[in-house]
N, C-alpha and C positions, 0 to 999 in steps of 0.2 A: 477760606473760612477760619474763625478762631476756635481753638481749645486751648483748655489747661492742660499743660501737661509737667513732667518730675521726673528729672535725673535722678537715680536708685543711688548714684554715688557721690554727689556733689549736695545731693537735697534741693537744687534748684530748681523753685518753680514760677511757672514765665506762664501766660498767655500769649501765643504766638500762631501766625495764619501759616494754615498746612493744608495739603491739599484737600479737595472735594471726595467723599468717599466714595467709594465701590460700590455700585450696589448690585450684589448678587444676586442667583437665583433664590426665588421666597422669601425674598428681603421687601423692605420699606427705607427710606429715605426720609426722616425726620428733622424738622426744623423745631430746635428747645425753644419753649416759653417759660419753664422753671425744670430746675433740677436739682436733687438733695441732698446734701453733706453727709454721709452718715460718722457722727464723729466717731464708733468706735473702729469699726472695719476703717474706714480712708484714714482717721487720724492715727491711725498707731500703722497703717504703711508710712503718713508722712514726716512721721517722728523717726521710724526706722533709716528711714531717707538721708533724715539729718546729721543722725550718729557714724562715728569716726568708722574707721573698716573694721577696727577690733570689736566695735558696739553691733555693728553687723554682722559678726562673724558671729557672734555671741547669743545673737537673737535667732539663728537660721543654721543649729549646727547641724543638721541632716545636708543641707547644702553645701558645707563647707566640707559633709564628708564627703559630695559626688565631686569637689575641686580636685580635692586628693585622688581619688578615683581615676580622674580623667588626666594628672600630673603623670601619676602610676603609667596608663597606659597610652597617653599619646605624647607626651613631655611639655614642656616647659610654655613653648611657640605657641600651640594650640591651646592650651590649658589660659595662658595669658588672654590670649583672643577672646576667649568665650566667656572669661570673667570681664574684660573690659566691654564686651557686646551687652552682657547686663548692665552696668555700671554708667556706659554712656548714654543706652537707650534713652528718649522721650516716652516714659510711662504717661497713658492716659490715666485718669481717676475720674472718679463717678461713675454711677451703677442703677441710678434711678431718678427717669427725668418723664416731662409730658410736655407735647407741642402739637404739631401738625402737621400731615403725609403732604409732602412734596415731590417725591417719587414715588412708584411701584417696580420690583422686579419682576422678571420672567415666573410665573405660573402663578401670580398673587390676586387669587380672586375677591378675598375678604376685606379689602381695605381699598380707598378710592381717593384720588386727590383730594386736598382738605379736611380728611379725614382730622378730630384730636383723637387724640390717642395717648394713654400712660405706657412707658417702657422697662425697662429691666434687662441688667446682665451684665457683669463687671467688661469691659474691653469694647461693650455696643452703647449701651446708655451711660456716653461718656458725660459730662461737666466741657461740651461744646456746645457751637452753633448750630449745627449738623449732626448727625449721627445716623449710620447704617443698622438697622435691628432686625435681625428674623424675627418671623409672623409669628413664632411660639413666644417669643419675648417680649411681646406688642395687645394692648388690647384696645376696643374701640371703645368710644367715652361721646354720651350727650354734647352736642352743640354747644350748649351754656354750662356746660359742668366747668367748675371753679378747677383750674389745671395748676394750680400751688398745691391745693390737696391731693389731686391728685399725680403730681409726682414722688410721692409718698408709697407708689408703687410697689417696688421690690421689697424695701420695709413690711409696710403693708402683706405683703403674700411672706414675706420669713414669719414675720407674727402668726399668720395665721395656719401655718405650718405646723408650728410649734402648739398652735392650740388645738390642732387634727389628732396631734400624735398625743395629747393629753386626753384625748377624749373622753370628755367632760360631761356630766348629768346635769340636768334643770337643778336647781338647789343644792350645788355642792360649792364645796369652797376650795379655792384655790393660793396657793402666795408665790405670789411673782419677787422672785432675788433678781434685782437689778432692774432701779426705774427711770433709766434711759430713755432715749426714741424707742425703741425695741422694746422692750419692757413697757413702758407706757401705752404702746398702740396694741400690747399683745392683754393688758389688762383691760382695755375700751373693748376690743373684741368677745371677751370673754364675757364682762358686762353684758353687751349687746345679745348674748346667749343664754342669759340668768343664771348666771355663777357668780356666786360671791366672792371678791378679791380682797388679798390681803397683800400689801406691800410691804417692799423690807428694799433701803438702799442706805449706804455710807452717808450718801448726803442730806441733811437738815434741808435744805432747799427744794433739795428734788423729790423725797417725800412729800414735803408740802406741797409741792406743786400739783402733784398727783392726786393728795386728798384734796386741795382749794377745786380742783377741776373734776373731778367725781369719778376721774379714772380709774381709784381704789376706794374701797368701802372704808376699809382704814389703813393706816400705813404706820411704820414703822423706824428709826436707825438702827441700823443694825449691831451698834453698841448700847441701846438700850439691855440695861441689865437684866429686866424681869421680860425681856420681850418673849421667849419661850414660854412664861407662863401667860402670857397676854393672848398668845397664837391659841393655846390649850382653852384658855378661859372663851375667847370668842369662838371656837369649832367646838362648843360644848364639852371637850373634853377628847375627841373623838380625835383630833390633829386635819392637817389637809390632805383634803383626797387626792392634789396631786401640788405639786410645786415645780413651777417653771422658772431656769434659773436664764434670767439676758444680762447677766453679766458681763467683764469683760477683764482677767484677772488669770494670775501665774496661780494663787494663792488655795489651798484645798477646803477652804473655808464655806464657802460657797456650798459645795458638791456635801459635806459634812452636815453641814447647818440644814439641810434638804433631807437627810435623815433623820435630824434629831424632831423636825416639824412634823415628817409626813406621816400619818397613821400606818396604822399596821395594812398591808399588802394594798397600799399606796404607790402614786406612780410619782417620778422622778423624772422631768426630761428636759434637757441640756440644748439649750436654743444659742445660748450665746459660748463666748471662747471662753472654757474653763476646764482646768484638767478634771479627770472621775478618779484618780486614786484612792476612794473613800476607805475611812476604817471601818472594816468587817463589823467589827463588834462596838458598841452593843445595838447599834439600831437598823443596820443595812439587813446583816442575817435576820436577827430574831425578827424584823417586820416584813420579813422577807419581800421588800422594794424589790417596786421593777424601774429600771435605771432604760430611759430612751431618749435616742440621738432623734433631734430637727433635721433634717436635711436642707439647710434651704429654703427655696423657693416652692419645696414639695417635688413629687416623683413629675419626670424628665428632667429633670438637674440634671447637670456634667454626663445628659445622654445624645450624643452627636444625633443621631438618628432624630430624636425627639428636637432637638434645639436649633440645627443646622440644616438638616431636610427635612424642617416642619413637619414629621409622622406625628398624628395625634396617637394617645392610646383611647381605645375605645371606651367611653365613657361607663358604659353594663359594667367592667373590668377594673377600672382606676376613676372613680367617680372624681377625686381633688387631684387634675394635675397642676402644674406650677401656673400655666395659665389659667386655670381654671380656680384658682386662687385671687392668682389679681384681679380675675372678674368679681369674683364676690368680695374680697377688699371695695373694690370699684364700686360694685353694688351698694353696700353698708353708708358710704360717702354718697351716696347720689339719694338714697332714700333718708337721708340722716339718721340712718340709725346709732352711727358714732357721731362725735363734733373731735375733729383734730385741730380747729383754725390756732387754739391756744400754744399749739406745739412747735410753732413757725417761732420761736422766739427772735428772731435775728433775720434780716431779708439784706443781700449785696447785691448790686449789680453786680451781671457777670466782668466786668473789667475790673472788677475789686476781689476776684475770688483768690485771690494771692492773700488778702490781708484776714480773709475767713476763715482761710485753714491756720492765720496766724494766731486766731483766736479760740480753735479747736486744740493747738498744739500748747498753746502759753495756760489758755484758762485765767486769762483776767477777769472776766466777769464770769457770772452764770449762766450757761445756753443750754437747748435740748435740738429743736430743728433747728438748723440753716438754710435757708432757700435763698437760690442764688436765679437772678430774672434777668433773661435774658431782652435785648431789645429786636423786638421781630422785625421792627423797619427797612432794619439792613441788611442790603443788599449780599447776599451770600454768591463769590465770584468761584466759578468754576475754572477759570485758566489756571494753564500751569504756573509753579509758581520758579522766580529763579533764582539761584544759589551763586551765580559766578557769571563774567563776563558771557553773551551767549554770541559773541560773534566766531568768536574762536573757531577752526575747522582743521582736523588734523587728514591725514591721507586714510585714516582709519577711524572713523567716529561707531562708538559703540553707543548702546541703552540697554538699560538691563530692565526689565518684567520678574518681580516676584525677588527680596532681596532678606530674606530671613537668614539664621542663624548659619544655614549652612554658606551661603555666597557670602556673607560677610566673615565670613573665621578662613574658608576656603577656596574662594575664587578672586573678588574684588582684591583683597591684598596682595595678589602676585598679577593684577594688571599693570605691564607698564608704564613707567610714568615719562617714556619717552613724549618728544615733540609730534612726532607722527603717529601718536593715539590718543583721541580727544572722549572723554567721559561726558554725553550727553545729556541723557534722561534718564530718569529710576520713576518705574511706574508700582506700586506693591497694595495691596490690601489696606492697610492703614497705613493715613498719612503721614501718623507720625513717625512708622520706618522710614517710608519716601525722604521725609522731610530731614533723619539723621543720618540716611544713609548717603544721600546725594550733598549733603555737609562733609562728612567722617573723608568721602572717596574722591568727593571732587567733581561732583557732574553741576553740570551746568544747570538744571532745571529738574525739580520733582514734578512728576506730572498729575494729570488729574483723569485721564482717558487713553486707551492703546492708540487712537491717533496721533497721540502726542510724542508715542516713539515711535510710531512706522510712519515717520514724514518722511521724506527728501533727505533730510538731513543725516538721517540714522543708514550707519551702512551695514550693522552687526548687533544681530536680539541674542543677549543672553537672556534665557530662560531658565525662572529658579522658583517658580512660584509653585502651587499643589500638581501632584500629580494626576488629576483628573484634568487639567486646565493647560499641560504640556501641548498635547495636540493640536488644539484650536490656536494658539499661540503660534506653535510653529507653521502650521497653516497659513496664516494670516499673515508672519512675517514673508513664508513664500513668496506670496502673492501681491505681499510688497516691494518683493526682488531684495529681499534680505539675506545677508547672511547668518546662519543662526549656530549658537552653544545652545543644547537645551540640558539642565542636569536629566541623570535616569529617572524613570524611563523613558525612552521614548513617546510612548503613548500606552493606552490600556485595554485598546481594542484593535481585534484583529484589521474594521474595517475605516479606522484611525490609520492603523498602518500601511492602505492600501491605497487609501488618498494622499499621504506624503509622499511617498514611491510616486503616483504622477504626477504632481506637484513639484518635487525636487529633478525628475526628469523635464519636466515642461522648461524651469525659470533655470533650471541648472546653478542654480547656489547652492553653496559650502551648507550642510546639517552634522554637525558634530553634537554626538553624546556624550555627555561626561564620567565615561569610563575611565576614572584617571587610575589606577593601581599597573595599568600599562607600560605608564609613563614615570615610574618608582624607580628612582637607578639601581635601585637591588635587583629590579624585574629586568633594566635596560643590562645589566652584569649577567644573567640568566639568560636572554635571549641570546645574546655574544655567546657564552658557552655553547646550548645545545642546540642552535642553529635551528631549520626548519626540519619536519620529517617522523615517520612515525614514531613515538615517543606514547607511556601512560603517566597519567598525570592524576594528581591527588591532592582537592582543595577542601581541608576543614574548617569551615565555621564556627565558632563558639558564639551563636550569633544573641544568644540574651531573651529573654521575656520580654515580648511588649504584649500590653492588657489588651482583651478581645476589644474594649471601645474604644481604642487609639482609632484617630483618621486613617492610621497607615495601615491598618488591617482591614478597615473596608473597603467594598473590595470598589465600590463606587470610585471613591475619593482618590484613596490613597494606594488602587490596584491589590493588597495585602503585599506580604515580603518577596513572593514569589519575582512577580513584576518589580517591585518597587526596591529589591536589593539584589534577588540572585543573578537579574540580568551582569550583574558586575562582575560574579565571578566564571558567569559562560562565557563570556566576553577573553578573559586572563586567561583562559585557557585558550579561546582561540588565537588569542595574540601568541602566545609560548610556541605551539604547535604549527601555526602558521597556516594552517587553513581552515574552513568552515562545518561546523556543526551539519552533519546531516540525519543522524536517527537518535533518538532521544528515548528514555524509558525511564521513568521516577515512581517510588512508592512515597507516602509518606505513615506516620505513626498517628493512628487514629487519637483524635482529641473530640471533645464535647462539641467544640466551637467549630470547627471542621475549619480554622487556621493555617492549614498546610504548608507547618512551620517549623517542625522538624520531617527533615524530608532530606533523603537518598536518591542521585541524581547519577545515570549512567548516560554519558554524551560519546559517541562515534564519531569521527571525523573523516571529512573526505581524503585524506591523503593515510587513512587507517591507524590513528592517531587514536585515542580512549582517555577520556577520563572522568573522574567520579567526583561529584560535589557533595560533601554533607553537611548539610544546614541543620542546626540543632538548635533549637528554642530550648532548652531541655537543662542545659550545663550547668557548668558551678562558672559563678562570676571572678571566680579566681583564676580560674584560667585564662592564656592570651587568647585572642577574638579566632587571629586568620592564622594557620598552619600549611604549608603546603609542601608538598611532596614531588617532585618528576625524574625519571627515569627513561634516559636515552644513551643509546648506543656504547655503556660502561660507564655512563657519568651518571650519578646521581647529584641532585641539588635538594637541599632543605631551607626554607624561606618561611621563619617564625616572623609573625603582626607587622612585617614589614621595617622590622629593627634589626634581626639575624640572620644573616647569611652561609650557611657552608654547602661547599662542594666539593664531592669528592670523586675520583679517578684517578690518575698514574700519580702515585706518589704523595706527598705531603698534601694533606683536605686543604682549601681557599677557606678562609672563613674572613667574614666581614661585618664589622655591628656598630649600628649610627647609634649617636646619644640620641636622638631623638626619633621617633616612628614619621615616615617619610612613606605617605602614601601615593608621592606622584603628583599632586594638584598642581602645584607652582609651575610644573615640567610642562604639565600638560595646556594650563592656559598659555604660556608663553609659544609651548610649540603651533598650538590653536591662532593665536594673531599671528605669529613670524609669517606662515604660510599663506595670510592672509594677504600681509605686506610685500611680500616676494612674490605671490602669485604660482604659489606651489601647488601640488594634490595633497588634502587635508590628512592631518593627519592620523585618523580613521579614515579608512573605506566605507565607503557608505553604503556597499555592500555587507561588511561583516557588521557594522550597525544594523541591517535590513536583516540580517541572520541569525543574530541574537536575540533581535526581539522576536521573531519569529520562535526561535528556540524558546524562549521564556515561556511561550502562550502552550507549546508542546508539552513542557513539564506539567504545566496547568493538566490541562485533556489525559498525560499518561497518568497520573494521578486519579483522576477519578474514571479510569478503568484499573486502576487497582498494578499498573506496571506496563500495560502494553506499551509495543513502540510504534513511536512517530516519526514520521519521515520527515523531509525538511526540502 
């Protein structure tokens, strides 16, 4: 299938066939018939695009402080990786499109082959042929409803967003600052509600455009000099009762101009990009404004639960949520109570949309919508697609499942580039990872389906994809007679864990986790020192904040930290000590979110070995992440973030410090194939894999008794 997609660093943008998408659980599988430019959101990411590294640095300094950040504490290697992972990615663009249900996922009752339907969502309702969109971001549309208007979608629900949170009275009067798409369809709305609008924009044109088409009752430039007294003279004196700014501006003008307009205890809310620094005096205080943020699409915006596992909120509760906006946009357009046909100023076939954004970015002429049409005739190909000769066959052919941020900075670049390891498949969520990942590494083929890498041909699944989707993966590759890497965790359920164990018993292939801190030669200098035997041990965490609605805190998706990171460090202890976790006992530090994320971990060991993990969500980010401590038989060792080394005993301390933090990855994929190609015992046990995660699910259970212990 084709999409548009955008290098972040080069600015280049291509239509290019990438693979067929995923379609997950509560998803829908849609075929575009029209999708919508929005020039101010897409063209000022594709103008950022264009600009030199310094014009981007420039534009995104909070970003450039987490470069620093991340130079600071992992060095140079990593730090490079992860800016050029941004920089060479295939960004999609577009956000809001309408076509026709050609697939359903698992649990999707509301939606049926052939369904139309309008879409919404920056990363799903891409500016492709195809697109995957969860049911919250999906609405249903009449048979003959005109699907140019209404891809007009996501617009459509931000406008109306904006006029929720204004809420507006029969008979009042309102001025819209900035008469854009957004601006334009949020003044049609407000009409359609009997509010009288007043416009205000820069441009001569695009006011006009608004009064010729009745969008505004009257309009305004915003360098008219007496226009303050013209706003005063039309509200009777009284000012607006609220002003809606869709802007799109660094400049404080805006947020300013919105005080000097709005009547005394007046509302003020901010739909488009513009800073609120306003001055205090004389009109924000004394009229004492109330200043409110649009959120978007409306409430379940940027809420996983809401977006990703289609939970509705109950209507009694949250009467407007984001879908329940686009229905009533939807609605307004089916019963004409707006007319937007005027606002399509510019129609490309989708094969032209390269020369659309060239006209959103240059501004040669005058535009407001872009709709871009796609042609439905063609045949949309699900095969994989390929990247490099596919005959090739090395004595060790890998595929990788799931190839994000981490496997690309962490795992892919320390795969061999010997003769005897051949890079197959990359199967990932979106295709335009598949599609730059299997470029960047060298596989022969991005795929479009997990048959495509557990054929014949694949003798070894790396698995990098979410942590709720580890399991079934590794399963699957079993049962394929695969050999499998899966990053942590293993899986997230106890009886997840109890089907691999026969599974991996049954087919007797290689399951490696990637516990790499093992494999750290400051860890391999550490084990040489204090050998095996009883020993206590001491691993601090500085492990950082992540927000209660990250994927990696639910506890669905992403297991929370427990599963999904401390596995790493029960693991490093059992590797130190040398043998396996048998009684477990954890509290953790009561939080609202019940996160169990700062947290106190006491592990026993079978050869009477101890030691204590403290995971701290809690810290100052100024401190190093991992500290660790152990004490055996007169030796101590001290082992800071994996950059400092000392130890001390008989005489002069060892001390040892890399320029760079060296967590083991490279060690450990390399040792991961070597054994594969030699036909060694891997290197985990696949027992102390079975031990730890076991252990992991322990801390879980002592925790919510408050400390007791668990056995193993």
């Amino acid at each position: 299938m084709q999409q548009l997609t955008q290098k972040l660093g080069s600015g280049d943008m291509i239509i290019q066939n990438i693979p067929y998408p995923q379609v997950g659980k509560g998803m829908v599988i849609v075929k575009n018939h029209y999708s919508i430019i929005s020039a101010g959101t897409e063209g000022s990411t594709v103008q950022a695009a264009r600009k030199s590294l310094i014009g981007k640095a420039k534009e995104r300094p909070q970003q450039v402080k987490q470069v620093l950040d991340t130079l600071k504490k992992q060095g140079p290697i990593q730090t490079y990786r992860a800016v050029m992972k941004k920089l060479d990615a295939y960004s999609p663009l577009g956000y809001s499109c309408a076509g026709e249900v050609i697939e359903v996922g698992e649990g999707v009752t509301e939606f049926n082959l052939g369904d139309k339907v309008a879409c919404a969502g920056a990363g799903y309702a891409n500016h492709a042929e195809v697109v995957a969109v969860p049911i919250n971001l999906c609405v249903k549309l009449d048979e003959d409803f005109n699907l140019k208007n209404a891809a007009y979608n996501t617009l459509g629900a931000i406008a109306m967003q904006g006029v929720r949170q204004a809420d507006m009275r029969l008979g009042e009067t309102c001025v819209i600052i900035g008469l854009g798409l957004l601006g334009q369809l949020t003044a049609l709305i407000l009409k359609a509600s009997g509010v009288n609008v007043i416009g205000v924009d820069i441009s001569k044109h695009t006011v006009n455009q608004a009064v010729i088409n009745k969008a505004v009752d009257v309009g305004f430039e915003r360098d008219n000099s007496s226009i303050e007294d013209e706003i005063r003279s039309y509200t009777k004196g009284i000012g607006a009762d609220a002003v809606i700014i869709a802007a799109a501006t660094s400049s404080l003008d805006p947020i300013n101009f919105a005080g000097t307009i709005a009547r005394k205890k007046g509302k003020v809310v901010v739909l488009g990009a513009v800073p609120t620094g306003f001055n205090r005096d004389p009109f924000w205080y004394r009229k004492e404004l109330e200043l409110k943020m649009a959120c978007s699409y409306g409430p379940g915006r940027y809420d996983l639960n809401y977006e990703e596992k289609g939970i509705d909120y109950p209507v009694a509760y949250v009467r407007w949520t984001e879908k329940r906006n686009m229905q009533a946009f939807q609605e307004l357009l089916s019963k004409n109570r707006i007319n937007i046909n005027y606002l399509t100023t510019h129609q490309f076939n989708f094969e032209d949309a390269p020369k659309a954004f060239d006209l959103v970015v240059n501004k040669t002429e005058p535009f407001t919508g872009i709709a871009l049409k796609y042609n439905i005739k063609n045949t949309i190909d699900k095969e994989k697609i390929f990247i490099s000769n596919p005959t090739k066959s090395g004595i060790l052919n890998i595929s990788f499942i799931g190839a994000g941020s981490y496997a690309q900075g962490n795992l892919l670049p320390y795969i061999s580039q010997s003769n005897q390891i051949q890079k197959v498949g990359v199967l990932t969520n979106t295709g335009t990872t598949s599609k730059r990942v299997a470029e960047k590494f060298g596989f022969q083929y991005c795929a479009t389906k997990e048959n495509d890498i557990l054929n014949d041909k694949t003798d070894v699944v790396f698995i990098a994809s979410r942590h709720d989707s580890h399991a079934k993966y590794v399963l699957k590759a079993l049962k394929a007679n695969k050999h499998v890497f899966v990053e942590k965790p293993l899986c997230l359920l106890e009886t997840e864990l109890d089907a691999i164990i026969k599974a991996q018993h049954k087919h007797n292939n290689v399951v490696m986790v990637g516990f790499n801190r093992r494999f750290s030669p400051l860890s391999q200098k550490i084990k040489k020192t204090v050998g095996s035997g009883p020993m206590t041990m001491m691993y601090r965490i500085n492990a950082g904040y992540i927000p209660q609605d990250s994927w990696i805190q639910d506890s669905e998706i992403g297991g929370g930290r427990i599963l999904g990171e401390v596995c790493h460090f029960i693991d490093y202890l059992t590797y130190i000590n040398g043998s396996l976790p048998v009684k477990i006992s954890a509290t953790a530090l009561p939080d609202t979110h019940n996160l169990n994320d700062t947290v106190n971990i006491l592990i026993q060991f079978k050869n009477g070995s101890t030691g204590v993990i403290g995971y701290y969500a809690n810290g100052s980010k100024s401190l190093s992440k991992e500290y660790i401590e152990i004490y055996a038989s007169g030796t101590t060792v001290i082992l800071n973030d994996f950059k400092a080394l000392k130890i001390y005993g008989k005489g002069k301390p060892y001390k040892q410090k890399l320029l760079n933090q060296n967590k083991g990855q490279s060690n450990m994929v390399a040792a991961f194939l070597d054994s594969l190609l030699k036909g060694q015992v891997a290197p985990i046990n696949f027992n102390d894999i079975v031990a730890v995660t076991k252990a992991s699910f322990m801390v879980l259970e002592s925790i919510k008794t408050q400390g007791n212990h668990f056995y193993i």
